[in-house]
C-alpha positions in Angstrom: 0.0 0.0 0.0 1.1 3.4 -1.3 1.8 6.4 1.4 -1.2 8.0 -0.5 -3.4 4.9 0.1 -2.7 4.9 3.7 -3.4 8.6 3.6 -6.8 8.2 2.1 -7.7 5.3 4.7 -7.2 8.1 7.4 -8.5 10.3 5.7 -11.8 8.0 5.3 -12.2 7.1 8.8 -11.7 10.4 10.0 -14.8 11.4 7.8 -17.1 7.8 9.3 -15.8 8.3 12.8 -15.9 12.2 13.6 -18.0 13.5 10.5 -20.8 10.9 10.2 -20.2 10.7 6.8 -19.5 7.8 4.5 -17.5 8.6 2.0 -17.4 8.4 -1.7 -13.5 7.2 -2.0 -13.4 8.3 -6.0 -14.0 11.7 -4.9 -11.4 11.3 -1.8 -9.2 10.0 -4.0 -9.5 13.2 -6.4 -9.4 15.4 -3.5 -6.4 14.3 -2.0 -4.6 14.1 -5.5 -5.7 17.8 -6.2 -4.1 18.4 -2.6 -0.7 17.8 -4.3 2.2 17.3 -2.1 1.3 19.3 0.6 -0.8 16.0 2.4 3.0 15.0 3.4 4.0 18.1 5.1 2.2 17.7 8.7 1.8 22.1 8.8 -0.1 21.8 5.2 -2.0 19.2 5.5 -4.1 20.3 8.0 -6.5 22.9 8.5 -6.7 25.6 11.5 -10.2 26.4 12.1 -9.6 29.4 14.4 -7.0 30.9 11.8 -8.8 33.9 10.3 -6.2 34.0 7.4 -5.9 29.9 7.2 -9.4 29.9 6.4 -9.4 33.0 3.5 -7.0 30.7 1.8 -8.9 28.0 1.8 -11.8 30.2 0.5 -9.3 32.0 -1.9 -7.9 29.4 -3.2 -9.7 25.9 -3.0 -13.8 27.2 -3.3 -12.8 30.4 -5.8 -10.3 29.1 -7.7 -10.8 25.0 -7.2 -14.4 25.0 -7.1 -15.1 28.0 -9.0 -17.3 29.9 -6.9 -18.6 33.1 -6.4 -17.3 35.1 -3.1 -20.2 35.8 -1.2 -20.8 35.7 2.5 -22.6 32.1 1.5 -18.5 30.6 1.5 -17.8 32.2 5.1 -20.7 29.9 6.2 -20.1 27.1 4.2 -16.8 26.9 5.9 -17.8 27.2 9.6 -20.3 24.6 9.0 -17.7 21.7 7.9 -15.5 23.0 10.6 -18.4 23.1 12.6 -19.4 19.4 11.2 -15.5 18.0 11.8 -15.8 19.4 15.6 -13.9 22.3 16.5 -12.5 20.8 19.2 -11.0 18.5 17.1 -6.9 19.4 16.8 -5.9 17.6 13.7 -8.3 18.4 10.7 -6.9 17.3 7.7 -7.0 19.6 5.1 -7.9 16.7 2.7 -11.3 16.0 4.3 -12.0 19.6 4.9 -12.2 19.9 1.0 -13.6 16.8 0.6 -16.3 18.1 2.9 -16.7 21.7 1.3 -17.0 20.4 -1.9 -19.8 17.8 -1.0 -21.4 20.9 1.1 -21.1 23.0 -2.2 -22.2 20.2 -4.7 -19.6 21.3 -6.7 -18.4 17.2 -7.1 -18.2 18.1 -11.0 -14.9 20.0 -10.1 -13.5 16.8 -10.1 
C-alpha cells in the first residue's frame, strides 16, 4: 500500500468516525490528489479552524479558484459549518477531508 493509500484510509475514517459521513472514495481519491504534495508536510496538510487568514486561503484558493465559486458571505458559512461538522475541538483536521467536505457541502463534485 502506497503512502497516498494509507493517507486516504485516514482520511476516510476520519470522515465515518468524527463527520458521520461515509465517503465516496473516488471523490477522496480526487481530493487528495488535487491536494498535491502538501498531504506530506504535517503544517499543510491540516486545516486551522480558528485561523482567520488559514481559512481565506482556503476560500481564496480551493472554493474560488478550485471549485469555482462566487465570493459571497454564502463561503464564510459554508466553511464554519464543515468545521463546525468535523468538531472544533478537534486538533488535527486534515486539510484533505476539509475539501472533501466543502466540496460535497457545495455540490460542486463536477470539479473533479
Amino acid at each position: 500500500m502506497s503512502k497516498r493509500d494509507e493517507l486516504i484510509a485516514k482520511y476516510a475514517a476520519d470522515l465515518k468516525e468524527k463527520c458521520g459521513v461515509t465517503p465516496d472514495h473516488d471523490l477522496l481519491t480526487k481530493v487528495v490528489i488535487g491536494c498535491g504534495p502538501s498531504i506530506y508536510n504535517d503544517d499543510a496538510s491540516t486545516v486551522s479552524g480558528s485561523d482567520a487568514d488559514e481559512l481565506n486561503r482556503v476560500k481564496q484558493n480551493f472554493l474560488i479558484k478550485k471549485l469555482g465559486l462566487k465570493d459571497s458571505p454564502e463561503l464564510d458559512k459554508g466553511i464554519q459549518a464543515v468545521i463546525e461538522q468535523y468538531g472544533r475541538s478537534n486538533r488535527n483536521k486534515y486539510r484533505a477531508v476539509v475539501y472533501y467536505l466543502l466540496t460535497k457541502h457545495f455540490k460542486k463534485e463536477s470539479a473533479y
